[in-house]
Legacy VTK file of the C-alpha trace (Angstrom):
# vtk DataFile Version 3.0
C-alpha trace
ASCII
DATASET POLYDATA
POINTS 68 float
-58.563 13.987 9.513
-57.368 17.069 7.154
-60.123 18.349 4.762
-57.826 17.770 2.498
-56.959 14.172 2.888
-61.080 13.640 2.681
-61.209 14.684 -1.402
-58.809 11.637 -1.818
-61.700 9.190 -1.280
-65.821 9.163 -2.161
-66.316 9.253 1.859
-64.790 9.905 4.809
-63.441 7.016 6.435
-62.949 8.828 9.695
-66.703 10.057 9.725
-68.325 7.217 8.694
-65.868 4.766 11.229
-66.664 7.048 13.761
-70.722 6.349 13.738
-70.236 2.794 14.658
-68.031 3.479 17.767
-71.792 4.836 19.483
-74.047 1.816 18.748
-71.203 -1.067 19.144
-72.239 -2.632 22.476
-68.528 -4.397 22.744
-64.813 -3.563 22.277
-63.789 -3.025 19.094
-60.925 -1.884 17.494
-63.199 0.930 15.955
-62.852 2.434 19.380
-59.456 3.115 18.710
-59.670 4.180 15.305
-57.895 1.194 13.884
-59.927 -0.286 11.149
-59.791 -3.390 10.267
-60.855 -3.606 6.600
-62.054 -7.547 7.212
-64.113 -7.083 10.022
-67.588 -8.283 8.866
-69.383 -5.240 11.266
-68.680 -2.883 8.610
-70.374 -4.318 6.464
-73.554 -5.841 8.586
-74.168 -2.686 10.332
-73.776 -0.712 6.639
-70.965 1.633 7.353
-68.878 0.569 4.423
-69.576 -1.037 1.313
-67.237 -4.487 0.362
-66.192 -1.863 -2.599
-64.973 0.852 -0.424
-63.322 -1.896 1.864
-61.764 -3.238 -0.745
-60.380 0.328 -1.788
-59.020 0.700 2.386
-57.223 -2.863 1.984
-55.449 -1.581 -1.050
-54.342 1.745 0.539
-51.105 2.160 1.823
-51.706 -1.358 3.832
-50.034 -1.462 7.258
-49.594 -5.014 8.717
-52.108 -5.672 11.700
-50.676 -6.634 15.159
-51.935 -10.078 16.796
-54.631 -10.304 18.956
-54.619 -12.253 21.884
LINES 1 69
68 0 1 2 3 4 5 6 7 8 9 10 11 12 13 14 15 16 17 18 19 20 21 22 23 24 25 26 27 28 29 30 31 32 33 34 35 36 37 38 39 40 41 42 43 44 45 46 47 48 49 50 51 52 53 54 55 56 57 58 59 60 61 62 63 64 65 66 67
């Protein structure tokens, strides 16, 4: 992500995403860099905050494909 595009938000979403990718002991979409804003892990493992979730849900939202 641009230096730029960081200043937009009080952290950097790809930084802080990134972190969980190296203790997650599964297959997550994390590993892909597709965050999905209600995935609980986020929040358990203290990567993001329910406010700054919130404030990716709200941002330019892009409809998730289904899992199978």
């Amino acid at each position: 992500m641009e230096d730029s595009m960081n200043s937009k938000y009080p952290l950097c979403i790809e930084q802080s995403s990134g972190s969980i990718t190296y203790f997650a002991t599964f297959r997550s979409l994390c590993h892909s860099f597709v965050l999905d804003p209600n995935d609980k892990i986020y929040v358990n493992e203290e990567v993001f905050t329910e406010s700054e979730l919130d404030e990716i849900r709200e941002y330019k939202p892009k409809p998730m494909p289904e899992t199978y």
